[in-house]
C-alpha positions in Angstrom: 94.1 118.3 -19.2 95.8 115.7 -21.7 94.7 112.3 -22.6 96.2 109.9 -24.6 95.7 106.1 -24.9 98.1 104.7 -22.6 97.4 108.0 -20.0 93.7 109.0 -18.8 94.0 111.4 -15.9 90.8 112.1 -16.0 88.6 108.4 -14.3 85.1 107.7 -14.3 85.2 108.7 -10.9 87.1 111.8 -10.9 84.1 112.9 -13.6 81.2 111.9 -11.0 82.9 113.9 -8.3 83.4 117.1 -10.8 79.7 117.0 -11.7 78.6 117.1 -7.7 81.3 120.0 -7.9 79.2 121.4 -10.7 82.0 121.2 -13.4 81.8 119.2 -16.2 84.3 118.9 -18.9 84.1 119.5 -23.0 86.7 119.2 -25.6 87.7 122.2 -28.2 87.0 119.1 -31.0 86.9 116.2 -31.7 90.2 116.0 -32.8 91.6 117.9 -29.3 93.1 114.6 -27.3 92.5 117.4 -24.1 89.7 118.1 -21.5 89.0 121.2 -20.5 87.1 121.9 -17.1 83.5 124.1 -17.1 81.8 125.9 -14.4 79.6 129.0 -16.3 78.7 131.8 -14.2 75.4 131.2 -15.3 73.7 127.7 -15.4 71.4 126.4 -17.7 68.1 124.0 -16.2 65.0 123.1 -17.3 62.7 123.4 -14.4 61.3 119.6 -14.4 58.2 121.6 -12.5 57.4 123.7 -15.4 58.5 122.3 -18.1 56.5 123.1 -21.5 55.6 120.9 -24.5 54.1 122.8 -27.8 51.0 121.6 -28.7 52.3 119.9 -32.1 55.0 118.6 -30.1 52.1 116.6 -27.8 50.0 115.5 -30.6 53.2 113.6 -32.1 54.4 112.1 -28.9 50.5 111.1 -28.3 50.3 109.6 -31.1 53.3 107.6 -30.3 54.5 107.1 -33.3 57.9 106.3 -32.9 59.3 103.6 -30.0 61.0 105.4 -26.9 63.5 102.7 -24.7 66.8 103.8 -22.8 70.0 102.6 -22.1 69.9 100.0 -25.3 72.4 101.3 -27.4 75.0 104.2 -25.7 77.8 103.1 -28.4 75.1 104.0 -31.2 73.6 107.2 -29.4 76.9 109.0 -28.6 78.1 108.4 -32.2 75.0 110.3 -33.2 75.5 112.9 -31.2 79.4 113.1 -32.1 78.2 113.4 -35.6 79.2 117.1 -37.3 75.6 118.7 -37.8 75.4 121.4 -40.6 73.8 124.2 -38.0 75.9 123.6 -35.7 79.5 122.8 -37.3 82.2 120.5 -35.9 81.5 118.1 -32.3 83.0 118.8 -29.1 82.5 114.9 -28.4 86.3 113.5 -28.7 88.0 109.9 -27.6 88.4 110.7 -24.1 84.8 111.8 -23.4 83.6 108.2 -25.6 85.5 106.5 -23.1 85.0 108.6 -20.0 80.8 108.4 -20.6 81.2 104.8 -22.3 82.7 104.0 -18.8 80.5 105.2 -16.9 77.6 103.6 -18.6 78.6 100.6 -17.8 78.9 101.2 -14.2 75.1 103.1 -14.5 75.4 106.8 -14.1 75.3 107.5 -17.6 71.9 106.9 -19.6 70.2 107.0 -22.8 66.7 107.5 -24.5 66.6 106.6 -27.6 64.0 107.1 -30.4 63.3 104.3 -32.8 61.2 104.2 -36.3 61.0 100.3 -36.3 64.9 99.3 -35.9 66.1 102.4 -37.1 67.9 104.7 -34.1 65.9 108.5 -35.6 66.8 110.4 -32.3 68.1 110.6 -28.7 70.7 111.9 -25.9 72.4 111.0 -23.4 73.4 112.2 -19.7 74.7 111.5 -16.6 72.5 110.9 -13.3 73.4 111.8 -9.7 70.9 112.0 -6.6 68.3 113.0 -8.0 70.1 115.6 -10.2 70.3 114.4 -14.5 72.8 116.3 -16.6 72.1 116.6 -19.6 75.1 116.2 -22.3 73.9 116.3 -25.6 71.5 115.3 -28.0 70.5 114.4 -32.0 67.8 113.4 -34.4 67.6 112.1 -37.5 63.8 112.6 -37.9 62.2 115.5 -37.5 61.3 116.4 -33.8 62.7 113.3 -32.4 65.2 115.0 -30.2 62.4 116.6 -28.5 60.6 113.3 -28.5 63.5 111.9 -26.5 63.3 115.1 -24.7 60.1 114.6 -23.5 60.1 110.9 -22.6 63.5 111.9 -20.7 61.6 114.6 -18.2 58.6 112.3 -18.2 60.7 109.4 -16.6 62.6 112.1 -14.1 59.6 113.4 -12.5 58.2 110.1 -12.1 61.4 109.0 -10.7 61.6 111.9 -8.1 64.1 113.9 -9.9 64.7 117.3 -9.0 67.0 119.0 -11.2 67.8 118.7 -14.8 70.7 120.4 -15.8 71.2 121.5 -19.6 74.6 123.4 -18.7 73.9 126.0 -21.5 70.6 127.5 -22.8 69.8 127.4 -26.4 67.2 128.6 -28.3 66.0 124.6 -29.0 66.1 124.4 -25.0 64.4 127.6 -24.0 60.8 127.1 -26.3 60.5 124.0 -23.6 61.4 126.3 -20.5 64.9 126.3 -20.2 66.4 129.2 -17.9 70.1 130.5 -16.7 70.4 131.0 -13.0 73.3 132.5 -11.3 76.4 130.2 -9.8 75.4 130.2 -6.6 71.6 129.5 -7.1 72.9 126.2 -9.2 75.3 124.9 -6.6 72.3 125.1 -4.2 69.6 123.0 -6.2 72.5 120.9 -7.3 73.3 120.2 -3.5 69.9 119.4 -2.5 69.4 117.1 -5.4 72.7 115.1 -4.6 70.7 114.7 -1.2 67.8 112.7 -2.7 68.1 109.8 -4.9 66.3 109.7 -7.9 65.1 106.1 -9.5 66.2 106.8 -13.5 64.6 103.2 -14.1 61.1 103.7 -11.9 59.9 102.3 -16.0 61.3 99.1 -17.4 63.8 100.3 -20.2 61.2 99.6 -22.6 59.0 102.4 -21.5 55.8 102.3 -18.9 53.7 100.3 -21.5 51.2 103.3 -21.9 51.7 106.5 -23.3 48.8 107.5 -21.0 51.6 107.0 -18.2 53.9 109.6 -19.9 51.1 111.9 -20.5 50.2 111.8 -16.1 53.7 112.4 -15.4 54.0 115.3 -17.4 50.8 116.3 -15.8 48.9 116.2 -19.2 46.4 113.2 -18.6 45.4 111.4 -15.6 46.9 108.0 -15.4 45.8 105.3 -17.0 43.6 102.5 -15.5 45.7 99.6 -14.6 
């Protein structure tokens, strides 16, 4: 599928209706001005019911360090993200998907989490939400561990918001040391339906966060919540 600046086939809303399809789309490049639909056999998720967090990984985001907010800065986070990385090689984030995702920020089914050292943007990702279903599209850091910091913060807020599914599309080794599993096709398109069939409340925190990281912790079931 071809875009081009004067010609986009693909609309914000065609995008939310392949995602309930369980397709998504990726690029070859960023340089490819095409789309290309995906539907894997097998379907990466992180079990929001099991997920796992290292114990290093907890001491840092208890300490809470670094400032956690979403949906400030979408322009700044997908840059990040479309940035080439060195283990990785070249982005799969071209024009077309900028716009597509910018789009559908603005209209709220794309969010953010982003990872601040004082006013400086260290890590983050971004994803669509749908139901009670969140996609997961892609993620970065700067600083050491703050992807998984975002990570964290980002499963935190979905099971407080009564998320069910959180779907990483792939599973890579970064994904699987926090739970991350591949089911078959069919087994997806089942959670996914169920999912569409509840809505989930992406901003049960103000975007600056719960005000406690004692209210994290609870919802990842690793403190009891704190007194109000």
């Amino acid at each position: 599928m071809q875009d081009d600046d004067q010609d986009l086939p693909i609309t914000p809303d065609i995008l939310l209706r392949a995602y309930a399809a369980g397709i998504f789309p990726m690029a070859e490049s960023a340089e490819d001005p095409g789309l290309h639909w995906i539907e894997p056999q097998k379907r990466g998720i992180l079990p929001l019911d099991r997920f796992h967090v290292g114990s290093r990984l907890m001491r840092l985001v208890r300490q809470a360090r670094y400032r956690v907010v979403v949906d400030r800065d979408f322009a700044a986070v997908i840059e990040a993200c479309a940035a080439p990385r060195q283990e990785e090689g070249a982005t799969w984030i071209n024009r077309p998907i900028r716009r597509l995702y910018g789009a559908l920020f603005e209209q709220g089914f794309c969010h953010t989490v982003e990872v601040y050292d004082g006013e400086a943007l260290v890590g983050g990702l971004y994803g669509i939400a749908l139901g009670s279903a969140f996609f997961g599209e892609s993620m970065f850091h700067r600083a050491r561990d703050c992807s998984k910091i975002a990570l964290v913060h980002l499963v935190a807020r979905l099971r407080a918001g009564g998320f069910t599914l959180l779907d990483t599309q792939f599973v890579t080794s970064h994904l699987q040391q926090f739970g991350a599993t591949e089911i078959p096709r069919k087994a997806y398109r089942a959670l996914l339906d169920a999912a569409l069939d509840r809505q989930g409340d992406f901003h049960v925190w103000p975007a600056e966060g719960p005000g406690h990281i004692g209210t994290v912790l609870a919802a990842l079931g690793r403190a009891k919540p704190p007194a109000p």
